[in-house]
VOVO-435925 format. One record per atom (N, C-alpha, C, O): residue in three letters; x, y negated, z negated. Coordinates in pm, whole numbers, padded with zeros to 5 digits, always signed. Layout:
N
ALAXYZ...
% end
This chain:
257
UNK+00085+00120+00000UNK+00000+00000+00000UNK+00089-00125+00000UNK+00177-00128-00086UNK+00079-00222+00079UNK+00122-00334+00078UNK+00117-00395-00039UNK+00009-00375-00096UNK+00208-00476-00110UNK+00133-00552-00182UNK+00208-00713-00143UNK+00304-00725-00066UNK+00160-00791-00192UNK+00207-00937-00117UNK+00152-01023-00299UNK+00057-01023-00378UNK+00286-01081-00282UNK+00305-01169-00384UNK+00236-01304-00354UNK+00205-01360-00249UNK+00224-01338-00492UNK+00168-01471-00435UNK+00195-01568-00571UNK+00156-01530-00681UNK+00239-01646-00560UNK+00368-01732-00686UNK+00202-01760-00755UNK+00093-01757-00698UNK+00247-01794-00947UNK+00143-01869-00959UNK+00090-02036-00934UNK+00183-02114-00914UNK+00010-02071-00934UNK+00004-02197-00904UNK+00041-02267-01096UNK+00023-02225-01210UNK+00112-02412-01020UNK+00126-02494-01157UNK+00011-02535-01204UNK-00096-02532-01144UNK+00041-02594-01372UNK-00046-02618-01391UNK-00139-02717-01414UNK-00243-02738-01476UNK-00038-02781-01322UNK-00123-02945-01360UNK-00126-03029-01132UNK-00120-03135-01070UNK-00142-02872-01107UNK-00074-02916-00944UNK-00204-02990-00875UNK-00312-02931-00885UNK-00199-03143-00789UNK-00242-03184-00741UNK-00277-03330-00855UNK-00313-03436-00803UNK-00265-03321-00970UNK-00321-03396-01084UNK-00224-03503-01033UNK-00125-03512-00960UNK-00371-03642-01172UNK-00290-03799-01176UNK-00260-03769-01315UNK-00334-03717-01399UNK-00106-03822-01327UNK-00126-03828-01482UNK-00030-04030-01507UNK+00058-04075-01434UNK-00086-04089-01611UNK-00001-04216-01654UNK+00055-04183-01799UNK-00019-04149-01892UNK+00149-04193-01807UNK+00235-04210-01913UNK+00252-04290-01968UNK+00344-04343-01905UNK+00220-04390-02098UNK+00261-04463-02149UNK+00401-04432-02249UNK+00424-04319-02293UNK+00512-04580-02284UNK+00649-04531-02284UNK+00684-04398-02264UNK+00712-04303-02337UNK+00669-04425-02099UNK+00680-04309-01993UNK+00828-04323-01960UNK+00852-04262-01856UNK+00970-04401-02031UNK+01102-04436-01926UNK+01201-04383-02002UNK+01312-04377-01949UNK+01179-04315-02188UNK+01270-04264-02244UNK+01135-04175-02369UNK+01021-04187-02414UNK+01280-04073-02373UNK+01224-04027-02515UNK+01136-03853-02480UNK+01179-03762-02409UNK+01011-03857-02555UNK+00888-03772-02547UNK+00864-03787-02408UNK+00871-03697-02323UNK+00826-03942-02384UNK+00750-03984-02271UNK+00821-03920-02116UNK+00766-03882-02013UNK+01001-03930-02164UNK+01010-03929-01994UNK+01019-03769-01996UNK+01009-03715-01885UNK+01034-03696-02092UNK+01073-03573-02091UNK+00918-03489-02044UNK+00908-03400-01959UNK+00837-03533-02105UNK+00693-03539-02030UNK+00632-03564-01955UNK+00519-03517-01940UNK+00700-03666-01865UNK+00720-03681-01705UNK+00771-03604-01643UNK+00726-03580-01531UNK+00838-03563-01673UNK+00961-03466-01586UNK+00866-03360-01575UNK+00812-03337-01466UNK+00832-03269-01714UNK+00760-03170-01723UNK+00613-03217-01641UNK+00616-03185-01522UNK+00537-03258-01668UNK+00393-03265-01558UNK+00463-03314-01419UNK+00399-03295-01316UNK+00563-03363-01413UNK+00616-03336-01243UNK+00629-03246-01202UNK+00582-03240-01088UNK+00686-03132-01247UNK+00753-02991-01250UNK+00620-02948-01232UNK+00607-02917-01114UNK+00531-02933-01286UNK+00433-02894-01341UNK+00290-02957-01165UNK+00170-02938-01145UNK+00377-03013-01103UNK+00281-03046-00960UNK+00199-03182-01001UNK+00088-03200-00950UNK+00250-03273-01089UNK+00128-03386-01147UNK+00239-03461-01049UNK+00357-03438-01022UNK+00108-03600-00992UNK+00216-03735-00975UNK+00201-03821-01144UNK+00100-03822-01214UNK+00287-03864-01164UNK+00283-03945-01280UNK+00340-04093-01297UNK+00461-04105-01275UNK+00287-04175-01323UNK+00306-04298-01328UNK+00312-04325-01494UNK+00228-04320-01584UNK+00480-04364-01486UNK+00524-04388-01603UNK+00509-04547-01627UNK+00547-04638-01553UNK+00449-04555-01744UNK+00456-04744-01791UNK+00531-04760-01887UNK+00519-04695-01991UNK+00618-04845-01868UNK+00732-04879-01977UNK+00766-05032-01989UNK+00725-05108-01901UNK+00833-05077-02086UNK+00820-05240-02086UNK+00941-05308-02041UNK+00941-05427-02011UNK+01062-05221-02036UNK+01206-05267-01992UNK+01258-05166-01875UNK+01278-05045-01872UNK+01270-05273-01777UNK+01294-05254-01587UNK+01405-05141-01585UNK+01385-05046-01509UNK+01509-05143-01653UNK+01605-05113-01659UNK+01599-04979-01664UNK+01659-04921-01574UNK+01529-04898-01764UNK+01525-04759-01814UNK+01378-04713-01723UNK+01387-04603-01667UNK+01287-04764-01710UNK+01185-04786-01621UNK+01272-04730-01464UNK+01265-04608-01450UNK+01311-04766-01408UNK+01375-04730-01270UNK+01487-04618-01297UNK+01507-04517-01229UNK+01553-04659-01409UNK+01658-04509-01442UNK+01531-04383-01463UNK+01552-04269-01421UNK+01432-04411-01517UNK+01359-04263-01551UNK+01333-04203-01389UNK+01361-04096-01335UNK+01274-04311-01345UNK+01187-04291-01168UNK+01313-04202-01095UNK+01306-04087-01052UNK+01438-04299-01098UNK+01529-04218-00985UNK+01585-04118-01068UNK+01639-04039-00990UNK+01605-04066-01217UNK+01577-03947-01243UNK+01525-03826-01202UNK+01578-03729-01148UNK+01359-03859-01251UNK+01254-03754-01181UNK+01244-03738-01069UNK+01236-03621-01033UNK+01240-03851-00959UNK+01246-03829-00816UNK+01113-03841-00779UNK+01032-03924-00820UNK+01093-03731-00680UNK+00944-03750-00605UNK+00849-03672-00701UNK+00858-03566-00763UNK+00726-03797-00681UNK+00603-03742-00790UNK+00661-03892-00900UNK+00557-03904-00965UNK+00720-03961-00935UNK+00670-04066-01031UNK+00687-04157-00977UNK+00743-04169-00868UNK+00628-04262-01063UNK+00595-04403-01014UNK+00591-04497-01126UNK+00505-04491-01214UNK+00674-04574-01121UNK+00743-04680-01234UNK+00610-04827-01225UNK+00574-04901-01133UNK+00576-04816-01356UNK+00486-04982-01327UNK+00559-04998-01489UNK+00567-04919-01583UNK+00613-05160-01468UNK+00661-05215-01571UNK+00528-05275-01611UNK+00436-05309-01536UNK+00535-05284-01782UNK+00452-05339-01849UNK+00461-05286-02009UNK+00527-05192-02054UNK+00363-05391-02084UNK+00368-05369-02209UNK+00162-05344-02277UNK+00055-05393-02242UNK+00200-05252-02374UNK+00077-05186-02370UNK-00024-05301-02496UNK-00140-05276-02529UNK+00036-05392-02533UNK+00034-05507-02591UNK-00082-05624-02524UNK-00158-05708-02572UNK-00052-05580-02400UNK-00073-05689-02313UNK-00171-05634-02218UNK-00163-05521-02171UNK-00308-05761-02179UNK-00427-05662-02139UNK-00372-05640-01961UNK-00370-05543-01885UNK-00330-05800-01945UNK-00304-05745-01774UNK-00181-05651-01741UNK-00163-05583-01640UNK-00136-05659-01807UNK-00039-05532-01712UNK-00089-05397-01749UNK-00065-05296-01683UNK-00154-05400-01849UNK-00245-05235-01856UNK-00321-05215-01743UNK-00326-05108-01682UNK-00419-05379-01695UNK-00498-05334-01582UNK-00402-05369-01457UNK-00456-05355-01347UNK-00279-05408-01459UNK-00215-05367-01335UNK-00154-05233-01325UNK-00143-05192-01209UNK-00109-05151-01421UNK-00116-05023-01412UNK-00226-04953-01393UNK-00206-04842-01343UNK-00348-04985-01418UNK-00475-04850-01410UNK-00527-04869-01262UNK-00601-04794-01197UNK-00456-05016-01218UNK-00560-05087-01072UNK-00435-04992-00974UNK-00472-04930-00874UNK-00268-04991-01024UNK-00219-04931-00951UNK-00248-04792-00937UNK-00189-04736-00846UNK-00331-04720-01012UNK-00338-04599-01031UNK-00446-04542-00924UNK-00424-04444-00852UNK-00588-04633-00924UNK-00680-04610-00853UNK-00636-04675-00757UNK-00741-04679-00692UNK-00536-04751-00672UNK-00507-04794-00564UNK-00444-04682-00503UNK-00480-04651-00389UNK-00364-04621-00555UNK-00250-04490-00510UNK-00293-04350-00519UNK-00228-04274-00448UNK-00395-04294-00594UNK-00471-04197-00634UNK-00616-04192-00622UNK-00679-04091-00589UNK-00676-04327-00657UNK-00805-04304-00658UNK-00889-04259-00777UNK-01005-04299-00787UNK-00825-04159-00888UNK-00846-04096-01021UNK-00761-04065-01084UNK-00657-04019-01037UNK-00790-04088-01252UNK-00650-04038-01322UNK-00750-03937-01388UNK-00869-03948-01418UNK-00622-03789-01404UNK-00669-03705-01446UNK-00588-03661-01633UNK-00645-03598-01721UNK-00465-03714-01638UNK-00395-03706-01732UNK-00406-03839-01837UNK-00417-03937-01763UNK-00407-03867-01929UNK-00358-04015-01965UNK-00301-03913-02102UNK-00327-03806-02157UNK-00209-04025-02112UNK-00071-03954-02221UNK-00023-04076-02314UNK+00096-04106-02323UNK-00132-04150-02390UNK-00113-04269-02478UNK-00035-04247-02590UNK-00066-04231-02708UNK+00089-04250-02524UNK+00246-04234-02636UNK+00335-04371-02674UNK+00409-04377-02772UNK+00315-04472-02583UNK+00371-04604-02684UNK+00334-04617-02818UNK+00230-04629-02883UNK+00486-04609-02841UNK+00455-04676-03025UNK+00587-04775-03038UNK+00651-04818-02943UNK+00606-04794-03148UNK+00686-04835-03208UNK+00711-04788-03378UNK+00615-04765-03451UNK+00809-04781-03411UNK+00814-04795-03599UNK+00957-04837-03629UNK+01070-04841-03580UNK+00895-04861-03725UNK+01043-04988-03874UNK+01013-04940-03966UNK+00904-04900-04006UNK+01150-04940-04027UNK+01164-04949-04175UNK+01107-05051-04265UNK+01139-05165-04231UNK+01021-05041-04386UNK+01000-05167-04467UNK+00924-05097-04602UNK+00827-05021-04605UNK+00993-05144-04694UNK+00956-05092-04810UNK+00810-05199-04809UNK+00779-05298-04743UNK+00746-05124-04912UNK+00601-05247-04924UNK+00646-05410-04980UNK+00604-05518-04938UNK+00730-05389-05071UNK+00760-05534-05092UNK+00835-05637-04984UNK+00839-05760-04989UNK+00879-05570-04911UNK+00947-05647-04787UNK+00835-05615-04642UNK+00874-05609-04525UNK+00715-05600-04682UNK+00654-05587-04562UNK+00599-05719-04504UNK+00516-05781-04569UNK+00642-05765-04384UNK+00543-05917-04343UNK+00455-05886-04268UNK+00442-05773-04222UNK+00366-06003-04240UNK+00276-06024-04134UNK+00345-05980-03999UNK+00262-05940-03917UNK+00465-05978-03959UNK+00511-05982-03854UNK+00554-05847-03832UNK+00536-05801-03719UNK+00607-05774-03920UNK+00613-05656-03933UNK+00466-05548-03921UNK+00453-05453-03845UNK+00405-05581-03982UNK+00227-05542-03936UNK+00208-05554-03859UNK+00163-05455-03801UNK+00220-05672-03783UNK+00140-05677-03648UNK+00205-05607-03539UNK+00146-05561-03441UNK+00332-05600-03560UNK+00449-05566-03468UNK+00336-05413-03436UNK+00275-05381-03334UNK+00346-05349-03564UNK+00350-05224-03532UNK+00186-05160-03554UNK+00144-05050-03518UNK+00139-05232-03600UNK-00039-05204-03558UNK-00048-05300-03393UNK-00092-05227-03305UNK-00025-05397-03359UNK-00037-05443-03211UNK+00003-05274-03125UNK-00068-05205-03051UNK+00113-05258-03165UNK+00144-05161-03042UNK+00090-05056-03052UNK+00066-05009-02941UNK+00051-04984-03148UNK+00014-04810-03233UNK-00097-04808-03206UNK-00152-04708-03161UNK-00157-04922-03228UNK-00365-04909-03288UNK-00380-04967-03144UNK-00381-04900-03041UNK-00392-05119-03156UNK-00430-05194-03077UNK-00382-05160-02952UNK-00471-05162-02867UNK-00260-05127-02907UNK-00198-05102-02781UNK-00265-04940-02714UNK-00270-04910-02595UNK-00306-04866-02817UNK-00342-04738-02790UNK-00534-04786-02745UNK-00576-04762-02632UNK-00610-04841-02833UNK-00740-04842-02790UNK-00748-04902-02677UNK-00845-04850-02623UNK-00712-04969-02618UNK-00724-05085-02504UNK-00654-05021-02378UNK-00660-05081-02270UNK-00573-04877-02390UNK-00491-04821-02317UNK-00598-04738-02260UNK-00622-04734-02139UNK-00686-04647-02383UNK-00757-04579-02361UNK-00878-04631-02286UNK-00925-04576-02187UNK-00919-04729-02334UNK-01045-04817-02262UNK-01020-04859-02110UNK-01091-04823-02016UNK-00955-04905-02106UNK-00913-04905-01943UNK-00884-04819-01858UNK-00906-04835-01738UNK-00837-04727-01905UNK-00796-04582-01841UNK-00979-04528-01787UNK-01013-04527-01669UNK-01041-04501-01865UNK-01154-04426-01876UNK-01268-04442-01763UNK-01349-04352-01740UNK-01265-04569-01694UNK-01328-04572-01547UNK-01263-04517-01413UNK-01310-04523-01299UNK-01147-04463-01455UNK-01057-04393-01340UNK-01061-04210-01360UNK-01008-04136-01278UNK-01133-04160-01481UNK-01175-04019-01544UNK-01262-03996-01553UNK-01354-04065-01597UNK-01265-03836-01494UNK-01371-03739-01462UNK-01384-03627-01526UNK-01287-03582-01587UNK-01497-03567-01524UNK-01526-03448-01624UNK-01382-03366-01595UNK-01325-03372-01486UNK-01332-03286-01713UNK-01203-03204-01685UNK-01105-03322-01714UNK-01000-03295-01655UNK-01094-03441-01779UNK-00986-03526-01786UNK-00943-03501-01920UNK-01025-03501-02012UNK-00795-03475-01942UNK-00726-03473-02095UNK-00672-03627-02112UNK-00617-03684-02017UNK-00692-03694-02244UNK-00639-03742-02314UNK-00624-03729-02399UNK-00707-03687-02481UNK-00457-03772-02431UNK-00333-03727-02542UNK-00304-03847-02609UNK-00277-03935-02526UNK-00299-03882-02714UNK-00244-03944-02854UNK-00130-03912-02895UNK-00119-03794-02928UNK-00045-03973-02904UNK+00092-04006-02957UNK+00059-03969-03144UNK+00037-04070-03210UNK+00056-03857-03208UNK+00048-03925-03327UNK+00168-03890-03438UNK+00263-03924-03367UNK+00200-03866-03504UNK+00288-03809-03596UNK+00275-03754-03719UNK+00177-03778-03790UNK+00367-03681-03754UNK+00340-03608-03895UNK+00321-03724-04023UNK+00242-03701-04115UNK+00393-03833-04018UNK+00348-03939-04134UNK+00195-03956-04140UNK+00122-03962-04239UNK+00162-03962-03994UNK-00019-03995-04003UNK-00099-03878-04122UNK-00221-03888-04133UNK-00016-03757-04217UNK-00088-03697-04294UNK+00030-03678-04424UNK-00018-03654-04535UNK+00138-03685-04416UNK+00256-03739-04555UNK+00285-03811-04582UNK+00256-03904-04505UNK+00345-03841-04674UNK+00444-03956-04711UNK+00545-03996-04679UNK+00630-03909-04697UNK+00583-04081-04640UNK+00710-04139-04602UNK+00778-04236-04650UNK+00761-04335-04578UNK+00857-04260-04749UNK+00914-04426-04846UNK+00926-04457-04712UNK+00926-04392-04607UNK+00938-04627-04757UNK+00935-04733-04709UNK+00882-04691-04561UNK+00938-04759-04475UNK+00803-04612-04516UNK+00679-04647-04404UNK+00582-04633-04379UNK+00531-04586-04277UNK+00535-04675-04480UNK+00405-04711-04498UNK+00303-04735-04393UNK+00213-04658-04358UNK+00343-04904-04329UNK+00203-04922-04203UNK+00273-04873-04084UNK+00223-04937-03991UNK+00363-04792-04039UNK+00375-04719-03962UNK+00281-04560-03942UNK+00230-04512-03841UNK+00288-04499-04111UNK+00215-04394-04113UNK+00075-04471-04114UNK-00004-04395-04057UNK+00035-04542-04138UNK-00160-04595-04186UNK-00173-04613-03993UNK-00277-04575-03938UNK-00073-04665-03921UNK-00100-04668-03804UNK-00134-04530-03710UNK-00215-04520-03617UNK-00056-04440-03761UNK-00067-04316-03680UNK-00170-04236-03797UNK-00204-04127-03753UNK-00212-04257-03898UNK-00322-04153-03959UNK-00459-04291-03903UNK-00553-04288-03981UNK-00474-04373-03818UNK-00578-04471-03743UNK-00593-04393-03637UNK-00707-04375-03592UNK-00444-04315-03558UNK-00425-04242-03427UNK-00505-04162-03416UNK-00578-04154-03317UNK-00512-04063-03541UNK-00580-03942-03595UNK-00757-03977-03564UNK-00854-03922-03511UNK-00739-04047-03601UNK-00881-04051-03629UNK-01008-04144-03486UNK-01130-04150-03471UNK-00903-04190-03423UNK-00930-04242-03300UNK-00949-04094-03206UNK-01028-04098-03112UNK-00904-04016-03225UNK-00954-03894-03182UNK-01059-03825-03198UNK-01120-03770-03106UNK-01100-03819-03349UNK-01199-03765-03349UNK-01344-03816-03341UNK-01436-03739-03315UNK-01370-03991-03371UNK-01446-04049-03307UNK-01422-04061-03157UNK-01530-04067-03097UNK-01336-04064-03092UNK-01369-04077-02898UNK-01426-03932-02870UNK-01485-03914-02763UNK-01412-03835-02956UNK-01440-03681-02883UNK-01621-03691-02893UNK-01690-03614-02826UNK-01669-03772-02964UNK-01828-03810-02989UNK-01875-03898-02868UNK-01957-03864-02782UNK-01790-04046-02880UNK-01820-04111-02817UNK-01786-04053-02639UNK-01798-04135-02548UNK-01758-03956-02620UNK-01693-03889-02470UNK-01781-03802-02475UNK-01797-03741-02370UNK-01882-03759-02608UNK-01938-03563-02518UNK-02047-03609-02455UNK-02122-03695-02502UNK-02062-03543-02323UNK-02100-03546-02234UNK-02083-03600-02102UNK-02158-03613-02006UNK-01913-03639-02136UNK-01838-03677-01999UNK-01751-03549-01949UNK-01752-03528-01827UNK-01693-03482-02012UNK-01611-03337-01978UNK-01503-03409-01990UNK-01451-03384-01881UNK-01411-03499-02059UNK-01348-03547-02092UNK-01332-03540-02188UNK-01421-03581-02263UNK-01143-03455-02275UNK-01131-03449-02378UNK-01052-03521-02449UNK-00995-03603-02377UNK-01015-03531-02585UNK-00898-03633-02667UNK-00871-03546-02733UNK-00947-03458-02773UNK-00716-03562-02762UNK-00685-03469-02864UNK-00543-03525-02901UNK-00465-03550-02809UNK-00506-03544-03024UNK-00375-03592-03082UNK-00208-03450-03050UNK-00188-03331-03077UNK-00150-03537-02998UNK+00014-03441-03061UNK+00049-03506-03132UNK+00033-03628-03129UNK+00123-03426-03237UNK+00162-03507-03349UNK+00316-03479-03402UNK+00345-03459-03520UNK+00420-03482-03278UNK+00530-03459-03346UNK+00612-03464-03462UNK+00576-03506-03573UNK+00696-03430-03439UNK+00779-03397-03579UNK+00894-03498-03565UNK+00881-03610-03514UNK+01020-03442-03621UNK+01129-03593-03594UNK+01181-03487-03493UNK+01193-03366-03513UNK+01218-03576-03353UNK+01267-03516-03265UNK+01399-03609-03194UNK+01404-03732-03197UNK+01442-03572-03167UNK+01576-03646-03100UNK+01548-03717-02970UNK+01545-03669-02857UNK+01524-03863-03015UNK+01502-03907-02907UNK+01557-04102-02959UNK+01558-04118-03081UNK+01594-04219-02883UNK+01647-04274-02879UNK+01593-04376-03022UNK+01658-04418-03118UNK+01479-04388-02994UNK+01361-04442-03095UNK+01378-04381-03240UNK+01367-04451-03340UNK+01409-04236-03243UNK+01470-04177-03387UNK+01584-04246-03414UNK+01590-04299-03524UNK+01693-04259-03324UNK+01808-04313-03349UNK+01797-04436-03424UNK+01853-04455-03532UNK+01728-04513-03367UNK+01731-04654-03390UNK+01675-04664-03505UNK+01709-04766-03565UNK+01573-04569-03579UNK+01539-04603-03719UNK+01613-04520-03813UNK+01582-04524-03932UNK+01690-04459-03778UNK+01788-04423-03892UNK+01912-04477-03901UNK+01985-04439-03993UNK+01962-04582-03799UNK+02065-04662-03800UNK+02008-04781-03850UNK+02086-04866-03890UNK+01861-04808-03856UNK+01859-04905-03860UNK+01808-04886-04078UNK+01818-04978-04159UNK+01771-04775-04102UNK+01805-04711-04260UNK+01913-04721-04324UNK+01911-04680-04440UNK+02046-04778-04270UNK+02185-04808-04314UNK+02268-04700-04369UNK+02385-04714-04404UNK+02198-04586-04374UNK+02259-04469-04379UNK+02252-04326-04290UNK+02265-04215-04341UNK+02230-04347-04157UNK+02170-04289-04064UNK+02213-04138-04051UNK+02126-04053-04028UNK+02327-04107-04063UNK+02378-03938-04152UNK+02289-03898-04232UNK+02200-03821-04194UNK+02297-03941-04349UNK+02227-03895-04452UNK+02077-03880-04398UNK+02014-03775-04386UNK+02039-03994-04370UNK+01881-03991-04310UNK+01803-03894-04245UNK+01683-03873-04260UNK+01904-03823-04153UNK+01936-03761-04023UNK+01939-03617-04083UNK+01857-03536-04041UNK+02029-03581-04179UNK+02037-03452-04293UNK+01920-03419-04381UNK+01891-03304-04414UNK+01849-03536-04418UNK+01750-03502-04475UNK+01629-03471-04446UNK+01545-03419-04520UNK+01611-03530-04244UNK+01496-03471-04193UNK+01533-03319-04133UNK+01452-03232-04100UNK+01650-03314-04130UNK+01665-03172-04080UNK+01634-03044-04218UNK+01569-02944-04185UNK+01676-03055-04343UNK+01658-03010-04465UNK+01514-03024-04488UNK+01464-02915-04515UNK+01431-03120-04485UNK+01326-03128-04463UNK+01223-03039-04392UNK+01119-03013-04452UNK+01248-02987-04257UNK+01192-02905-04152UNK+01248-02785-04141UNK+01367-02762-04117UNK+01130-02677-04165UNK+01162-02540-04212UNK+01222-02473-04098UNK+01258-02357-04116UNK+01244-02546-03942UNK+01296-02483-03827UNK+01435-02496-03852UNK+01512-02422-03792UNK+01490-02609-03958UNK+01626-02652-03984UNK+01668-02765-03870UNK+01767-02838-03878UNK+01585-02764-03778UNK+01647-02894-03681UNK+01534-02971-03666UNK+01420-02963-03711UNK+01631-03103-03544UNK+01513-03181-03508UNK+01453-03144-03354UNK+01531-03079-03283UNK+01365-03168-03314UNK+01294-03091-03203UNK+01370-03177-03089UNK+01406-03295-03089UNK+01382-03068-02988UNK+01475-03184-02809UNK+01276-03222-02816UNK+01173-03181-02868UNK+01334-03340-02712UNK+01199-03365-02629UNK+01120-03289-02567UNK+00998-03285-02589UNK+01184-03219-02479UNK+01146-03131-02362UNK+01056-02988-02455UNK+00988-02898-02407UNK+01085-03010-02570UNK+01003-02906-02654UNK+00846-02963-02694UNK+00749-02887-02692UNK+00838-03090-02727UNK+00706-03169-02739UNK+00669-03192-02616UNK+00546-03201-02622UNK+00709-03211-02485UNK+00659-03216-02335UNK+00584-03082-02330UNK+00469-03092-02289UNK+00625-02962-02363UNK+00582-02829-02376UNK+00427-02826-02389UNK+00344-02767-02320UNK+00405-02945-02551UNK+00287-02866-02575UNK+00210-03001-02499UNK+00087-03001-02504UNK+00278-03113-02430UNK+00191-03185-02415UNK+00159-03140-02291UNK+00048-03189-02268UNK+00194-03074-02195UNK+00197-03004-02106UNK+00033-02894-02119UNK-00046-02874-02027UNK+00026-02855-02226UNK-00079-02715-02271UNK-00181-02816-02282UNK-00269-02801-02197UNK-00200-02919-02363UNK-00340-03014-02395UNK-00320-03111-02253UNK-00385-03214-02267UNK-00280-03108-02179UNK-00322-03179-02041UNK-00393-03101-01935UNK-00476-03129-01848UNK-00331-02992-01976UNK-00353-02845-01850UNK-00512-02746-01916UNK-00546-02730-02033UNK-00588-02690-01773UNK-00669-02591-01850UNK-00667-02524-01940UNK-00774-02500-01995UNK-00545-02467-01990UNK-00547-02393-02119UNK-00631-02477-02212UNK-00749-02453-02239UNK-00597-02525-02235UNK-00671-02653-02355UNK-00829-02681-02366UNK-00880-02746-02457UNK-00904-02618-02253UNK-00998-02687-02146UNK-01097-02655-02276UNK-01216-02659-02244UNK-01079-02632-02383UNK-01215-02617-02528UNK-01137-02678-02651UNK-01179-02642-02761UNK-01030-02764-02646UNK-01008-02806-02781UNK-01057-02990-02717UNK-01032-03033-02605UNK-01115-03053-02808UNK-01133-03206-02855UNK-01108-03226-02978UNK-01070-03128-03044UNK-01125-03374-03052UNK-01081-03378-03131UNK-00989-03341-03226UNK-00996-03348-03349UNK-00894-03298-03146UNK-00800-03204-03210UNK-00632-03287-03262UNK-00580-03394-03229UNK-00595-03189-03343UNK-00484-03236-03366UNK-00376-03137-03367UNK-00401-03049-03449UNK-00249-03118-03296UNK-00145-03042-03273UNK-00045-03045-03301UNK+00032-03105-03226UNK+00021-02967-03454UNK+00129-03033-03479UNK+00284-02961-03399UNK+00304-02842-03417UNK+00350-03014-03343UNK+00511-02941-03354UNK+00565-02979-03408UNK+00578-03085-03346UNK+00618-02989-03485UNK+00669-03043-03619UNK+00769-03009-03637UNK+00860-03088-03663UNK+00795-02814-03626UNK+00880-02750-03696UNK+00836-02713-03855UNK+00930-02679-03927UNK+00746-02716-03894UNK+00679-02670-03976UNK+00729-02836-04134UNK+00755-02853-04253UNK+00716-02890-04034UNK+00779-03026-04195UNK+00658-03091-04231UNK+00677-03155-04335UNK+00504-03106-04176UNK+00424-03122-04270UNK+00294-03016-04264UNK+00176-03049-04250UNK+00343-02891-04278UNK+00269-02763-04309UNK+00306-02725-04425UNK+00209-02685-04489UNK+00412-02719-04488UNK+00428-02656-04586UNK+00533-02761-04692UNK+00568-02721-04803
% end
């Protein structure tokens, strides 16, 4: 008997997906992967520089729109570029954040806003605009983190920002049933990515810092990127096609046990 192979198909092949801080980190490693994966993806990032290094990275299949998720028009010049070039987005991957160090007594107004503007505010307004370009079968993903359910000294409205993330999920999965459109949070762990760097150098003891999230996490390390692209990969793709409101941790087991 003959038999004739036939490769499987990817799993995200023919899909739109936008990436927010789509040019380093989670984000681009999650580009790469839903490229691989047959998605075109349009990464949004706020600095030109790493923005065009990610694009001529990945190659064919992404598409660089500078912007800040802060800001209402360049969100709708990314979603207008999206339905100009595609017509529908089928992915949205609302991963801009930001976080700082600040004990509560050194916390300002400026420090708050910094990081609720970009977390809360930058995420609802990402999502809201996105949502006239999605059709039944559309995943959206939340950036959230393990602080959004532990403790963390001195980060406080960083975690109150991502346990807001949390929960922006499970009200949109209400406000969405009966579109076939799902939400669902990832909620990484500390993973090695440039943005980790910068807040443990910017902790004044960034070794130590660095030792203690690894001691911390029962895997003993910190997660590569391309390991959180993994699962963001599974909640974009059919597999997923019955979880909403959900929340997914990779963590490495550091706020399970």
């Amino acid at each position: 008997m003959l038999r004739v192979y036939c490769a499987p198909m990817s799993k995200l092949q023919n899909k739109t997906a936008a990436i927010t801080g789509g040019s380093t980190g989670i984000g681009l490693a999650t580009a790469k992967r839903f490229v691989a994966e047959g998605a075109t993806v349009f990464l949004f990032g706020r600095t030109r520089e790493a923005l065009d290094s990610a694009v001529a990275e990945i190659g064919h299949g992404a598409v660089g729109v500078q912007g800040d998720v802060t800001n209402a028009q360049d969100l709708d010049r990314l979603f207008e570029t999206v339905r100009r070039e595609r017509g529908q987005l089928d992915i949205l991957f609302a991963n801009a954040g930001v976080g700082a160090n600040a004990h509560l007594s050194e916390v300002s107004a400026a420090h708050f806003d910094r990081i609720f503007d970009t977390n809360v505010k930058g995420t609802v307004f990402t999502v809201q605009k996105a949502l006239p370009l999605m059709r039944s079968g559309a995943s959206i993903i939340l950036t959230g983190s393990t602080t959004g359910s532990m403790a963390t000294p001195s980060f406080s409205v960083y975690s109150a920002a991502k346990a807001a993330i949390r929960n922006f999920a499970r009200n949109w999965a209400l406000d969405l049933t009966g579109t076939g459109i799902r939400v669902n949070v990832l909620s990484p762990g500390a993973t090695e990515t440039p943005g980790l760097q910068e807040l443990l150098e910017d902790s004044g003891q960034a070794t130590a810092a660095r030792q203690a999230l690894v001691s911390a996490t029962p895997l003993g390390r910190l997660a590569d990127p391309s390991e959180i692209a993994s699962v963001a990969t599974f909640l974009a793709s059919d597999d997923s096609s019955f979880m909403t409101g959900s929340e997914v941790f990779a963590d490495g087991g550091l706020a399970q046990v």
